[in-house]
Every structure is written in C-alpha cells, then in structure tokens.
N, C-alpha and C positions, 0 to 999 in steps of 0.2 A: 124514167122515160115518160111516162104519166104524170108524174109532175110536171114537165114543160110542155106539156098539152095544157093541160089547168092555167100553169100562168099565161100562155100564150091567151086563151082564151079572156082570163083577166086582162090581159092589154086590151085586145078586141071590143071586151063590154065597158070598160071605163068609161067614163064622161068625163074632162078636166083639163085645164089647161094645161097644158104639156111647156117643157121649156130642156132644151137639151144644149150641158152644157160638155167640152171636154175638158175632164178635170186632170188628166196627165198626158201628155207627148214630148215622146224623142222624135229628136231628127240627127242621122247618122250625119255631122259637120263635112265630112266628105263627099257626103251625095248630095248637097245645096246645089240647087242648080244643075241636078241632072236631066230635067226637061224628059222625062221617059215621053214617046208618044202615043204607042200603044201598049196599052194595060186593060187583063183582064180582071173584073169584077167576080170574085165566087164569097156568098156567103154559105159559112158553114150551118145545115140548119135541117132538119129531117124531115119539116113540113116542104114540100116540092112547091107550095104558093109564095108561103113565106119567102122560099130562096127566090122564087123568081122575081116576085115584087122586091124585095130587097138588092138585089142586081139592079134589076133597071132603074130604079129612085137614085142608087149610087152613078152605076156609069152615065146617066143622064146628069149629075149634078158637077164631074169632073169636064168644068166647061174648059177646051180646047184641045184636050188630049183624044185619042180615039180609044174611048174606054165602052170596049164590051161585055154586057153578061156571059157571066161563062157559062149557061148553059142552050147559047147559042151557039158556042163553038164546041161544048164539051158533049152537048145531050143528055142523056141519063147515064154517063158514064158516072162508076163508084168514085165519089171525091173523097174513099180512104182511101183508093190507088195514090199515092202521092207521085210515082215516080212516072206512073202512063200518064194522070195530069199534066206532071211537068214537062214534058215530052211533047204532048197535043197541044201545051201552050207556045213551047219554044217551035214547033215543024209551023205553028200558023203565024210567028213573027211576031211574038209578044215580047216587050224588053221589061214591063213589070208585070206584078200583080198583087190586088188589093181585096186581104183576105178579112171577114169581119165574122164574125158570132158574136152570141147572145153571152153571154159573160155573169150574166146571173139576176134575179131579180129581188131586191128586196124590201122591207113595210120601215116608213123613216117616221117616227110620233114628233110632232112637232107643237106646244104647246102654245097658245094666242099670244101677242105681246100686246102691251098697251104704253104709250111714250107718257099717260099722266094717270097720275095717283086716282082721282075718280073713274077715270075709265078701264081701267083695271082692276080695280076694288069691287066695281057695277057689273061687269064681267063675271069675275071670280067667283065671287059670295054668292053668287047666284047659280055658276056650271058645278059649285060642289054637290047640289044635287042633281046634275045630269051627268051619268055617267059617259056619252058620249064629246064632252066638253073638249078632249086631246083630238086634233086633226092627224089624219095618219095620209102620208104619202106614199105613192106606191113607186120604184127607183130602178129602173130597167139600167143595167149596166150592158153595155159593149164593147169588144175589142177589137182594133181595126189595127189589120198591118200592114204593109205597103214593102215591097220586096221587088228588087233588082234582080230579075231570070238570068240576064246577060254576068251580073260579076256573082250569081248566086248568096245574096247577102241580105237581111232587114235595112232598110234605110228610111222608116218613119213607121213608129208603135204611138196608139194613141188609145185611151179609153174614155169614152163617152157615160154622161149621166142622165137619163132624160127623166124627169119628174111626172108623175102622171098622165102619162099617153092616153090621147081619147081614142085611136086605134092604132092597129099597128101598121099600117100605110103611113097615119101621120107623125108617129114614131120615129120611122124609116126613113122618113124626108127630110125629119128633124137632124137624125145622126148623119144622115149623106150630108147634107148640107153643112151641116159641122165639121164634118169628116175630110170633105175637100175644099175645105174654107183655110183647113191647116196646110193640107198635102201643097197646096197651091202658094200660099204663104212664100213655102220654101222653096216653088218652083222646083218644084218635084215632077210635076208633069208640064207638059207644054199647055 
C-alpha cells in the first residue's frame, strides 16, 4: 500500500514527455455498435483525488455519451461493495460502465541509438565512463473496461502504456483520451 503512494508520488514529480499508447484491446464483436448512452466512470484507486480527477478527465473525454463520475452519483460509498454499486448504478439508469485502475508501474532502460558509425562510436567511447549513459523510462500501465449493466457482460478491455508522465493529471488525460478514442471507434457509446 505504501508503495503506491511512492509511485504515485513519482508520477506527480516527474518532468518528461509523456506519450500514451494502448498496446492491447478487445471489443466483444457483438457489442459493436451498442451506442450505450449513459455510462458511469469509477476508477479503482485509494487516493479520493486521484479517483476524482481520474473520473472527470475520463467522462469529460467520452464525447457524446452522458458519462458520469461515479462519485457523483455513488459518494463515498465502498466501491468494494460491488453488488450496492451495481444496484446504485442500475436504480440511476446506467446501461454501462467504464472501470479503470492503475495496473502497475514499472522502470524500461533504453539504451541511445545512433543511425551512423561516427555518431555512435563519439557517443559510446565516451558514456563508458559515465555511468549514467542508459536512459531509464518510467511506464505507468492501466486497465480499462467497459461493461454492459443491461446484458451484465465485458464488452471492450484495453490496457494502456504511458511513458514518462510529467503528472498525474496529465497522465490521466493522456489514458482518457486513449481510452475513448478506442471505446468510440467501435461505437460503443453514442
């Protein structure tokens, strides 16, 4: 639990361009075009900012659906209640929901390239006495899933990569943005 305090805090102080990509998503071939229109946003996440900011960057980025934070509609209710969730979600008229956590964070060493023989060599010959010569990236993984209340079923899992976030706001906007870049694709929400 302490350790994702620490890394959270590492997103937060980073400096660096960010770049988020998703490197894996299904879409259930039968829910292509289910057009949900309202869908709740909950991410899983202990920090109470974190979750809120991460809600609202999401349901602000699912442009034409009516996607709310859930913890506009849930409050501080326990989101390990799973079954009073689902309950509060279906009594307010929710036909989806699009659940996201943090999915792990970890260090990627990536070593310089050079496309010619002198620039490589001038390089090289030179970082074998700098021990800091290997660039280390830092690799927030998340998982996002998108789930059908009405037929009770997954119908689009995706996981995201974002390389070196300068915060986690712009992290957040990076993955929403990703996140419903796909869901939208497949006309998953209206």
């Amino acid at each position: 639990m302490k350790a994702r305090g620490v890394l959270l805090g590492l997103l937060v102080a980073m400096v660096g361009c960010a770049s988020t990509d998703m490197n894996s998503t299904w879409t259930d071939p039968s829910a292509k075009g289910a057009s949900l229109s309202k869908v709740a946003v909950v991410c899983l996440a202990k920090d109470p900012g974190l979750r809120r900011m991460a809600e609202d960057t999401a349901a602000q980025q699912l442009a034409g659906a009516q996607a709310v934070p859930s913890y506009q509609v849930l409050g501080d209710m326990d989101l390990k209640d799973r079954e009073g969730v689902k309950a509060k979600l279906k009594e307010q008229g929710f036909q989806g929901v699009l659940v996201m956590r943090m999915a792990g964070v970890t260090e990627q060493v990536s070593p310089a390239t050079y496309s010619t023989f002198d620039g490589y060599y001038g390089w090289a010959s030179g970082a074998i006495y700098d021990p800091a010569y290997l660039q280390t990236d830092t690799v927030v993984h998340v998982m996002s899933n998108l789930y059908s209340l009405q037929d009770d079923k997954m119908i689009w899992s995706g996981v995201s990569q974002t390389f070196d976030p300068a915060s986690a706001k712009s992290f957040m906007t990076d993955v929403s943005k990703a996140v419903a870049k796909s869901i939208q694709k497949d006309r998953l929400v209206l």
